[in-house]
ZAFI-120575 format. One record per residue (C-alpha): residue in one letter; x, y, z. Coordinates in nm, 4 decimals. Each point is the difference from the previous one (the first is absolute). Layout:
REM ZAFI-120575
<r r="A" xx="X" yy="Y" zz="Z"/>
...
//
This chain:
REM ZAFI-120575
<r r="X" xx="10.2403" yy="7.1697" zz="7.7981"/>
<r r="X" xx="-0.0870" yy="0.2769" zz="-0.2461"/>
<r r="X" xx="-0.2149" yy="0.1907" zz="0.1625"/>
<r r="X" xx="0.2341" yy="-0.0377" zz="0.3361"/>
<r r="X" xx="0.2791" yy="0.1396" zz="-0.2601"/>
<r r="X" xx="-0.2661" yy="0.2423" zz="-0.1519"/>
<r r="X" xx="-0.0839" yy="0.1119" zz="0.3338"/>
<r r="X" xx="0.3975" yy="0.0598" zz="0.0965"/>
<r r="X" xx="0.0726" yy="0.2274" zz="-0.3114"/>
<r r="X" xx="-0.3109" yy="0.1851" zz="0.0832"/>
<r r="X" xx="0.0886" yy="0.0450" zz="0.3207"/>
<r r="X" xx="0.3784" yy="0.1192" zz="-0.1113"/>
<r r="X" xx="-0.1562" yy="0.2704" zz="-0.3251"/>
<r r="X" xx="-0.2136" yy="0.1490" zz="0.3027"/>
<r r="X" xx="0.2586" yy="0.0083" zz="0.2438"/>
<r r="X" xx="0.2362" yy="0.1914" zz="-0.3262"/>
<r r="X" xx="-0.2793" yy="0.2141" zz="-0.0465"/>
<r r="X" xx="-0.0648" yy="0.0997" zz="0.3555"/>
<r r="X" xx="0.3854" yy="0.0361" zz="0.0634"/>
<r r="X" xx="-0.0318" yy="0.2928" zz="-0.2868"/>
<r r="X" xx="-0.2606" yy="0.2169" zz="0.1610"/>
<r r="X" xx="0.2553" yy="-0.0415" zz="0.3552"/>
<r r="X" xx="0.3236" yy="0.0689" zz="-0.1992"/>
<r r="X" xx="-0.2087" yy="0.3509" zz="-0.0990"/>
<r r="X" xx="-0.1536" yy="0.0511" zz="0.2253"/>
<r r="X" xx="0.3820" yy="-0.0191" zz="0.2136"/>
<r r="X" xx="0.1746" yy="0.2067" zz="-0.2610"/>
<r r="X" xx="-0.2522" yy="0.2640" zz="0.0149"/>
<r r="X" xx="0.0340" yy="0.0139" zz="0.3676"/>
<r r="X" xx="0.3899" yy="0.0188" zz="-0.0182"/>
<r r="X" xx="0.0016" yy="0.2354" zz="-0.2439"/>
<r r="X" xx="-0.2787" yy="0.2073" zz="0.1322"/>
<r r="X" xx="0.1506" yy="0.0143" zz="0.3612"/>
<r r="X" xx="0.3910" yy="-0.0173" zz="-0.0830"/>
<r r="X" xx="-0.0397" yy="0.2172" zz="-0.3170"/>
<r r="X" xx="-0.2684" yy="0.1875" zz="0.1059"/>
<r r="X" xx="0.2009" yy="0.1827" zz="0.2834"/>
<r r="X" xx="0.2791" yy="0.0980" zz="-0.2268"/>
<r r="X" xx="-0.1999" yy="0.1269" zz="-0.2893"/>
<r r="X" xx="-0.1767" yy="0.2440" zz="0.2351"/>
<r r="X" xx="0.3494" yy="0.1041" zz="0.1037"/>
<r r="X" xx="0.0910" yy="0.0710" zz="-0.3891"/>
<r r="X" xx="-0.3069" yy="0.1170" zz="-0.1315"/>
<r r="X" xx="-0.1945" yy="0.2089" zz="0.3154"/>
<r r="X" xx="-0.1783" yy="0.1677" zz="-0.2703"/>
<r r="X" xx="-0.2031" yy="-0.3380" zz="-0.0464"/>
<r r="X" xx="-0.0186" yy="-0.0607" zz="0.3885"/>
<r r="X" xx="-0.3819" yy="-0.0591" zz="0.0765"/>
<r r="X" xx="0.0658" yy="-0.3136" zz="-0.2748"/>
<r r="X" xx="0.2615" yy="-0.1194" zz="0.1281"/>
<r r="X" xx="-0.2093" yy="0.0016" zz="0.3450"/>
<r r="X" xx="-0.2838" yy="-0.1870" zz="-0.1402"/>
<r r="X" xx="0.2885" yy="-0.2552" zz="-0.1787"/>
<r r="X" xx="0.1198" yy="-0.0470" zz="0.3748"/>
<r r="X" xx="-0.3593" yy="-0.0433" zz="0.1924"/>
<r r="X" xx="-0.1477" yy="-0.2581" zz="-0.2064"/>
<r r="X" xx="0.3328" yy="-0.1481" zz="-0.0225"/>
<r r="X" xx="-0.0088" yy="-0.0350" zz="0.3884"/>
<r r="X" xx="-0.3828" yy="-0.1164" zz="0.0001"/>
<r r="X" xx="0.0949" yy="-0.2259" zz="-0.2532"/>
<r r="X" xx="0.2511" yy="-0.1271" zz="0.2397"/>
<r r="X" xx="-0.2303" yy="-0.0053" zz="0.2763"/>
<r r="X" xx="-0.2562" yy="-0.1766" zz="-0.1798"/>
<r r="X" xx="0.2442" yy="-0.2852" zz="-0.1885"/>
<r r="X" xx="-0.1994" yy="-0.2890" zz="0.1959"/>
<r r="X" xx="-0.3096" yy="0.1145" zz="-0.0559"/>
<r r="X" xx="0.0093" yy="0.0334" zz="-0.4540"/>
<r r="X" xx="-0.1199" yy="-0.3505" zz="-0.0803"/>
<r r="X" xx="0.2587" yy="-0.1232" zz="-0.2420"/>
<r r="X" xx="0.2795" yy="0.0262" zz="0.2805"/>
<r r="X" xx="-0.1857" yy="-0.1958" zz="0.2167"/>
<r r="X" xx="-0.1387" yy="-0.2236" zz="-0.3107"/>
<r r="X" xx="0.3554" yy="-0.0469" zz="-0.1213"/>
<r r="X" xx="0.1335" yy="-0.0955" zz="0.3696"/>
<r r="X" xx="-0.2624" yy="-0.3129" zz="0.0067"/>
<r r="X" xx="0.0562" yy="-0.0482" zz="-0.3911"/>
<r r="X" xx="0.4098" yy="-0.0740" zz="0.0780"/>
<r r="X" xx="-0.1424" yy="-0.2320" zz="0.2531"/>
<r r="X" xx="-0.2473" yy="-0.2103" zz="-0.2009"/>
<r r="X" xx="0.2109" yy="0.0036" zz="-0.2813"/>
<r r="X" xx="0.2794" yy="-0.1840" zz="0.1945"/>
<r r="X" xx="-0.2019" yy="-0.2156" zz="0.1393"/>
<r r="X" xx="-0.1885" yy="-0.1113" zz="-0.3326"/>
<r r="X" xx="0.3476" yy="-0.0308" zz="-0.1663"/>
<r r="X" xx="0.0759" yy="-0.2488" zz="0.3472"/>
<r r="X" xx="-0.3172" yy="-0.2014" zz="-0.0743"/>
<r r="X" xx="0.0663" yy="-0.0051" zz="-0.3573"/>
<r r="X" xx="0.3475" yy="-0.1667" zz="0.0566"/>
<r r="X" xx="-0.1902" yy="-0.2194" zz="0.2382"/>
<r r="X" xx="-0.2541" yy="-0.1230" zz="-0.2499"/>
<r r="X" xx="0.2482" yy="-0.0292" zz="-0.2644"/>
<r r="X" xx="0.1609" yy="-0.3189" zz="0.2595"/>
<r r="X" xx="-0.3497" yy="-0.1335" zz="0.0327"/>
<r r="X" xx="-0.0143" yy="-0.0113" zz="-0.3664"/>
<r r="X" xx="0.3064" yy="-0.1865" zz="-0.0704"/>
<r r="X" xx="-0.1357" yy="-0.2548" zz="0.3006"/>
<r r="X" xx="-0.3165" yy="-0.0342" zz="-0.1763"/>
<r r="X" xx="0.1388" yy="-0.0831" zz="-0.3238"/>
<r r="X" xx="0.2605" yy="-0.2014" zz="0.1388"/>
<r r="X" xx="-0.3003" yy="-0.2356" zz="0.0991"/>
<r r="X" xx="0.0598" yy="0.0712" zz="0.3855"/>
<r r="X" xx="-0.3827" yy="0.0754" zz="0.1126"/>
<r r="X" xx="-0.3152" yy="-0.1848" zz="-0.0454"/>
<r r="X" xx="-0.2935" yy="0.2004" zz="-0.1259"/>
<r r="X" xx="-0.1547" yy="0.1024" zz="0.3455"/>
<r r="X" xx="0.3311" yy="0.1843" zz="0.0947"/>
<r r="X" xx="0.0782" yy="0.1959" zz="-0.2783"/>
<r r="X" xx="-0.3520" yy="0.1382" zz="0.0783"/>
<r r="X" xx="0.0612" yy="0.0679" zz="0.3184"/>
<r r="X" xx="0.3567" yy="0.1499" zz="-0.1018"/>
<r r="X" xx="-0.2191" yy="0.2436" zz="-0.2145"/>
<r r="X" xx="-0.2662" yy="0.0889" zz="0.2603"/>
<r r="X" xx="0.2776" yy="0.0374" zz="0.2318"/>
<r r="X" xx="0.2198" yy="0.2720" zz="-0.2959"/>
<r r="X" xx="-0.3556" yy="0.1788" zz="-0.0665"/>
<r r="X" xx="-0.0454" yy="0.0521" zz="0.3783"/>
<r r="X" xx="0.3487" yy="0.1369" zz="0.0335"/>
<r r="X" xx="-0.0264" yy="0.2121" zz="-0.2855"/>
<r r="X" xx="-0.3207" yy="0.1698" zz="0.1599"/>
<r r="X" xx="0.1429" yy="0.0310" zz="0.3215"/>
<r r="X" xx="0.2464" yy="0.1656" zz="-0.1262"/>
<r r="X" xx="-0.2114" yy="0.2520" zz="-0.2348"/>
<r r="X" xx="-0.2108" yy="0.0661" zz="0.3472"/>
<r r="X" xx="0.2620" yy="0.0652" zz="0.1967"/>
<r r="X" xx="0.2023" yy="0.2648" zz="-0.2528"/>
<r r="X" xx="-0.3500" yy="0.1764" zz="-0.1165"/>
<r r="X" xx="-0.2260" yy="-0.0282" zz="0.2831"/>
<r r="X" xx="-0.2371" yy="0.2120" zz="-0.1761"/>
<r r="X" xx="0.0630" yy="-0.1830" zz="-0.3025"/>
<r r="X" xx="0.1166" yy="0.0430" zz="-0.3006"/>
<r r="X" xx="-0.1017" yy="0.1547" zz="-0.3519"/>
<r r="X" xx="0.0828" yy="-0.1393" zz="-0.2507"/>
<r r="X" xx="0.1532" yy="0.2339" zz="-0.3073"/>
<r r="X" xx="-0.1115" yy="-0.1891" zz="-0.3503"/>
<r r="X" xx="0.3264" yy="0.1191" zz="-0.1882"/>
<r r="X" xx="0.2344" yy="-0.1275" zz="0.2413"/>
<r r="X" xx="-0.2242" yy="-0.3158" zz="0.0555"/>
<r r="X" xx="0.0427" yy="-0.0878" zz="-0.3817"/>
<r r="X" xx="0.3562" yy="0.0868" zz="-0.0274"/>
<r r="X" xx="0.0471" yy="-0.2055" zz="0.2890"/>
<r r="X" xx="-0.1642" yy="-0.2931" zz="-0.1348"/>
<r r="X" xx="0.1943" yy="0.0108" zz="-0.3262"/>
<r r="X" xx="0.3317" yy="0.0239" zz="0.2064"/>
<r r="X" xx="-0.0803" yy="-0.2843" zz="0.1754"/>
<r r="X" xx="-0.1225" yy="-0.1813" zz="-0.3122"/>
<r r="X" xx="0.3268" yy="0.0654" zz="-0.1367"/>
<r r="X" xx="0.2032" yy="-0.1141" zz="0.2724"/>
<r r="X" xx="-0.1604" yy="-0.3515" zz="-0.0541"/>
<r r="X" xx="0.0799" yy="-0.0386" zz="-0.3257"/>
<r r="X" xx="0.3396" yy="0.1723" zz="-0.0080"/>
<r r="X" xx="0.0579" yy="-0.3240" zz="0.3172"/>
<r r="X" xx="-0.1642" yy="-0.2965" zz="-0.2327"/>
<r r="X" xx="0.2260" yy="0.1461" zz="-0.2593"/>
<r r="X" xx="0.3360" yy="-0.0296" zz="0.1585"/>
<r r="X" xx="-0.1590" yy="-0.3504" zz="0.1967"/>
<r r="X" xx="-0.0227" yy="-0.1310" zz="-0.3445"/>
//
């Protein structure tokens, strides 16, 4: 359960910290393009800028699906859904297992069957795979750790 959860807020700080590098990368475009135009119009002096401002704003534009963190953050909203969805889904088999309601051999193969969801998952939303960044990985991991205890806490 805590690495599931571990693996969930991961998946959410990388999905935040992809969505920041496509929120610039969309207000330098709008800007760039919308702002561009009417600068030039006001300040002709500074034209050839304003140019350049416009043209990589419009490759920028052209090339949105190909920069890796829009594409990274698309499958990172994905996997993060569906880890928060297996999470809520472990969290029932938990309460079943405690509650006495499976005999050792299917709580095993209630895990094996989570773990193999979880990579599916993973494989399907990074293909390629998936680095891992050490920072988020550890923040992550105390999230989650705290999570657990904040729930015994308020279970007690």
């Amino acid at each position: 359960m805590l690495q599931l959860k571990g693996a969930a807020v991961y998946m959410r700080l990388y999905r935040e910290r992809l969505g920041r590098y496509v929120t610039i990368l969309g207000i330098v475009k709008a800007i760039a393009s919308c702002g561009g135009i009417a600068a030039w119009a006001i300040w002709k002096s500074h034209a050839f800028i304003w140019a350049v401002i416009i043209a990589v704003s419009q490759v920028a534009d052209a090339l949105k699906d190909v920069f890796p963190f829009a594409k990274l953050h698309k499958s990172a909203n994905e996997h993060s859904m569906t880890l928060n969805t297996l999470f809520i889904d472990a969290e029932l088999e938990w309460g079943n297992i405690f509650l006495g309601r499976f005999m050792d051999d299917e709580i095993m193969n209630r895990l094996h069957k989570l773990k193999k969801l979880q990579l599916d998952a993973e494989q399907r939303s990074f293909p390629d795979g998936l680095t891992i960044n050490p920072a988020l990985k550890s923040r992550a991991e105390q999230e989650a750790l705290e999570y657990f205890v904040s729930a015994n806490a308020v279970e007690s």
